[in-house]
N, C-alpha and C positions, 0 to 999 in steps of 0.2 A: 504493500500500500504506500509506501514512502520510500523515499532515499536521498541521498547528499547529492543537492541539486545540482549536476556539477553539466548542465544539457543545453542543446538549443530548444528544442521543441518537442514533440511527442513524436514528428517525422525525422530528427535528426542527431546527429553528433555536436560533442561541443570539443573545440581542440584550445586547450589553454598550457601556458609553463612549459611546451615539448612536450607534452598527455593528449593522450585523447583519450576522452570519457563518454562512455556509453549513455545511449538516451535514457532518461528517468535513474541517471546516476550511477555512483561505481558502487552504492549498498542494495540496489534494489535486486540482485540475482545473488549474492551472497549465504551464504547458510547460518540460519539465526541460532545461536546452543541457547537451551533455557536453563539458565544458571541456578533460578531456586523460583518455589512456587511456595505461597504463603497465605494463610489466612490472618485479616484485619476486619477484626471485629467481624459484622456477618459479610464483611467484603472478601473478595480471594484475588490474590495479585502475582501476577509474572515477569520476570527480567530476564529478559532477553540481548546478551550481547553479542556484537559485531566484531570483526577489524577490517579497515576499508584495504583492498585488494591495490588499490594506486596509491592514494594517501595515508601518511603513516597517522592513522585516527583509529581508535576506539569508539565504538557506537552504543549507546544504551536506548531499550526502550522497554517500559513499564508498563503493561495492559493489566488495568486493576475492571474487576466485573464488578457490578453492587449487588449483591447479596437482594437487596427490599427495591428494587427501583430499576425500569429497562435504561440500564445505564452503563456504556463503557466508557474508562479512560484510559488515553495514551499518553505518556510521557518521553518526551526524548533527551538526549543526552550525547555530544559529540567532544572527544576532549584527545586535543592533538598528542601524539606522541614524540614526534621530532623535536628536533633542536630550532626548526627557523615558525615566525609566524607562517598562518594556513589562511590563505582565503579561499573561503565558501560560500554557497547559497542556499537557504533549507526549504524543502518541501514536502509535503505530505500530499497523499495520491487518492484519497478515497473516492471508488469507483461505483457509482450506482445504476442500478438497472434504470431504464425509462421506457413513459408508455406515452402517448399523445395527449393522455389528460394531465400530465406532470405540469406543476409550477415549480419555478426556481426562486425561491423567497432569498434576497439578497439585501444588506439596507447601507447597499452602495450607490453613490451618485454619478460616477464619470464609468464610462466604458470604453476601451480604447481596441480595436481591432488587431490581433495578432498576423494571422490568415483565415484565409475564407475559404473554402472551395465553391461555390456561387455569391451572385450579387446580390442575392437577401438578404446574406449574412455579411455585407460592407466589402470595403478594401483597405487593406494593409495601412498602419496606422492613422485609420479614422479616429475620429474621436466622439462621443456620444453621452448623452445624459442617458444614464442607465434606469429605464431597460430599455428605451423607447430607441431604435438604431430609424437612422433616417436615409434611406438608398437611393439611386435610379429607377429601382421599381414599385419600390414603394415604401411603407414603413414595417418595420419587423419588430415585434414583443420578442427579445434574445428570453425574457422569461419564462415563454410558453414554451413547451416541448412538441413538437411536431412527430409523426408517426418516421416508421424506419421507414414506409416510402419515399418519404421526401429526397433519400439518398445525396444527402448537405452534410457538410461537416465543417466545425471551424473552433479557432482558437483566441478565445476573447480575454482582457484583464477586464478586473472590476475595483478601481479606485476608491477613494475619500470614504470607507467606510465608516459608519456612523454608530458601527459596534462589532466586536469580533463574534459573531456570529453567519452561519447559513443554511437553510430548510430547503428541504424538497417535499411536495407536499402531492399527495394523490389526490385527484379533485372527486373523485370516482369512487374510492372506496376509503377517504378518510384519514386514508393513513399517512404517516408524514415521519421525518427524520430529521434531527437537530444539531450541526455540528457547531462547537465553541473552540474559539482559538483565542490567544492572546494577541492582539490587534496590535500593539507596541512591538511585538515582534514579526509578526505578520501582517505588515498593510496593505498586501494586496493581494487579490484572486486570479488564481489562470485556471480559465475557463476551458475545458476542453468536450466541446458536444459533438456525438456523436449520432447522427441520424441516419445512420445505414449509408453513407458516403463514403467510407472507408473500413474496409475491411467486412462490410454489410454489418459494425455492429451497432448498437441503439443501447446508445448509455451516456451520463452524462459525469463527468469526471471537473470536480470542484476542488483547485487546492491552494490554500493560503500559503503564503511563499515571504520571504524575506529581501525578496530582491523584483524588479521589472526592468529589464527582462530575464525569463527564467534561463540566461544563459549566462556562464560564470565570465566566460570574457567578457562578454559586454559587459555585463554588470561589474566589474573590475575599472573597466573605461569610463563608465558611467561613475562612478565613484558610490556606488548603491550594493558592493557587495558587504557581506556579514564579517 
């Protein structure tokens, strides 16, 4: 679900330092050991550590379940091993399934176009009051979820958020899911929607990120990395 953002985009590589790092990171294909597994209070919690395969880093992550309440949390934890500073970019990947009645509850204001693959979904750094995209063809709800017919895909940020939070919510049968991030650490969202345009899948993949863009050279250049 996560890894050490070290990417261009969800179609590419990122090459920084004489590295090149694999897309969604050099921890996201790595083998997690679970170090100890614990009961706290009626909660029950796991740790899980890493070592990054290019960078000399240690990885932690904490999945604690609650016991009384549908609630899980993830904690992470990245702490260099080397002798020189490390720059990086953190992101987390969580992937959800989508249906045509899906909304994407977001309580962000600016949108900014990554890629498109059609012209509903903008052109390459547009800029947009979120959620409302304004095209050549017309105007597009980036909140609504459209059916895997639509065969569209794109890759959108979501700026000025006005709380670390983001919901997906089924308009259809009620149900809906909550994710909370620490907004200080995470100000921004890359959007990666999935409408049966690439690879035929239909999901919609929401992840708060420490850096825009989620690619560690630029964001080096930019002066935006972690």
């Amino acid at each position: 679900m996560w890894g050490l953002g070290r990417r261009l985009s969800h179609l590419r590589r990122c090459e920084f330092g004489g590295e090149l790092y694999p897309n969604l990171g050099e921890l996201r294909a790595v083998r997690w050991t679970v170090e100890s597994v614990e009961r706290r209070g009626g909660d029950k919690a796991a740790k899980f550590p890493a070592f990054g395969p290019i960078s000399p880093v240690r990885a932690e992550k904490t999945v604690t379940l609650a016991g009384h309440a549908p609630v899980l949390r993830m904690q992470y934890e990245v702490t260099g091993l080397g002798p020189l500073p490390l720059d990086f970019i953190w992101g987390t990947h969580p992937a959800l399934g989508a249906a045509s009645h899906t909304i994407l509850r977001i309580p962000g204001r600016k949108g900014i176009v990554g890629q498109a693959s059609d012209a509903t979904l903008g052109v390459p750094g547009q800029r947009y009051s979120w959620p409302i995209l304004e095209t050549g063809t017309g105007r597009t709800d980036m909140s609504r979820v459209p059916g895997i017919e639509a065969k569209v895909f794109c890759g959108h940020y979501v700026t000025d958020l006005e709380a670390g939070w983001f919901a997906a919510e089924d308009t259809e049968t009620g149900e809906s899911v909550l994710f909370q991030f620490p907004k200080d650490v995470c100000p921004w969202l890359w959007l990666w929607l999935d409408y049966g345009g690439w690879r035929g899948y239909h999901n919609v993949i929401i992840e708060p990120w420490t850096s825009c863009p989620v690619n560690l050279a630029e964001a080096v250049r930019q002066k935006t990395r972690s």
